[in-house]
C-alpha positions, 0 to 999 in steps of 0.5 A: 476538503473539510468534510473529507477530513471530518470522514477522516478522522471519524473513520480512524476513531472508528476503526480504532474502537472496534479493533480493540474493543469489538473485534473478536480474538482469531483462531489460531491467531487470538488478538495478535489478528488486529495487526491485520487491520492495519498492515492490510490497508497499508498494502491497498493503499501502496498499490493503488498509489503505484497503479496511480501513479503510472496512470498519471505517468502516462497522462504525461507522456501523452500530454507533457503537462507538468501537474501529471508529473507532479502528481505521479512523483506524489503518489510514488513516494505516498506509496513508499511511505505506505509499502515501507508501513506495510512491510514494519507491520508484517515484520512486527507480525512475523516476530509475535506469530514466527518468532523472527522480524524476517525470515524471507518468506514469499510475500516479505521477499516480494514487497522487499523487491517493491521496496527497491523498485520505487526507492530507485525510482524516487532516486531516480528523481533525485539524481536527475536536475533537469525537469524535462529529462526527469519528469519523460525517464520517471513517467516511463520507469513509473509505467514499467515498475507498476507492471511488476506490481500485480505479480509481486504482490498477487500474483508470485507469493501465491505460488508457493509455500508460505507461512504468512496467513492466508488471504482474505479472499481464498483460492475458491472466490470466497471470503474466509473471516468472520462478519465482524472482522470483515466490517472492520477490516473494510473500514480500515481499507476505506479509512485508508484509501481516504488518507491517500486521497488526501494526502493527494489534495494537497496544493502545490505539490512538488516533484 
């Protein structure tokens, strides 16, 4: 756990320091493209944490084990907390680049819809005092939400016109960034996905 919060920490700085001091201005964008290394990496973390989350789910409806609830309730919220992050930066974005926080543009509309969907589901838990009975309805709403994840977020933006920039990876399976700013932005991704580890790592978590 220790070395995990040594890489933690020595990832950050090192991701901070090259946003700000290496990575070259976009075109088109100039430096308001160093929001792209943290807004990214708060979307990869919300979906894995949702993906994780039904997976867990579905541990324990196979198996009725505690832990695996407890384990999905964490990663669901975890993924909340990181969709919300998300949604501020792109909203913080749109107002530099558009000229409005939000203007219902494609891919705000569906991360909006994510938003709602696992803000039911923490509610859910919330709204229901036995343990057994919360624990069997969150793993099946869990392992129904997660199918929506990949169109809401891949899938559905991508069928139409948006003014949100283009993803990284274009429609032709190549990368469309310079080198710089792919190292970074891949450091942030790792960076990020190793806070979610730990925020997993916890002990005792609760549902």
């Amino acid at each position: 756990m220790r070395i995990l919060n040594i890489g933690i920490v020595i990832l950050t700085f090192a991701v901070l320091y090259m946003t700000f001091f290496i990575v070259p201005p976009a075109e088109g964008l100039g430096y308001l493209a160093r929001i792209i290394f943290f807004h990214v990496p708060m979307a990869w973390v919300s979906v894995i944490a949702f993906i994780m989350s039904a997976w867990w789910s579905v541990k324990y409806i196979k198996k009725r084990e505690r832990c695996f609830d407890r384990l999905a309730a964490r990663s669901a919220a975890i993924g909340f907390f990181f969709v919300i992050l998300a949604t501020v930066s792109g909203a913080i974005f749109s107002k530099l680049t558009w000229g409005a926080y939000w203007n219902w543009d494609p891919r705000q509309t569906t991360i909006f819809a994510l938003i709602l969907l696992y803000g039911a589901y923490l509610t859910l838990r919330a709204a229901i005092a036995n343990e057994e009975s919360r624990a069997k309805i969150s793993a099946i709403y869990a392992c129904f939400s997660c199918i929506t994840v990949p169109f809401l977020m891949f899938i559905i933006p991508r069928l139409y016109f948006s003014l949100h920039p283009s993803p990284i990876i274009n429609e032709k399976g190549s990368v469309d960034m310079e080198l710089t700013m792919l190292f970074t932005l891949v450091l942030a991704v790792i960076d990020a996905t190793l806070i979610y580890i730990r925020l997993m790592k916890r002990k005792n978590p609760d549902a």
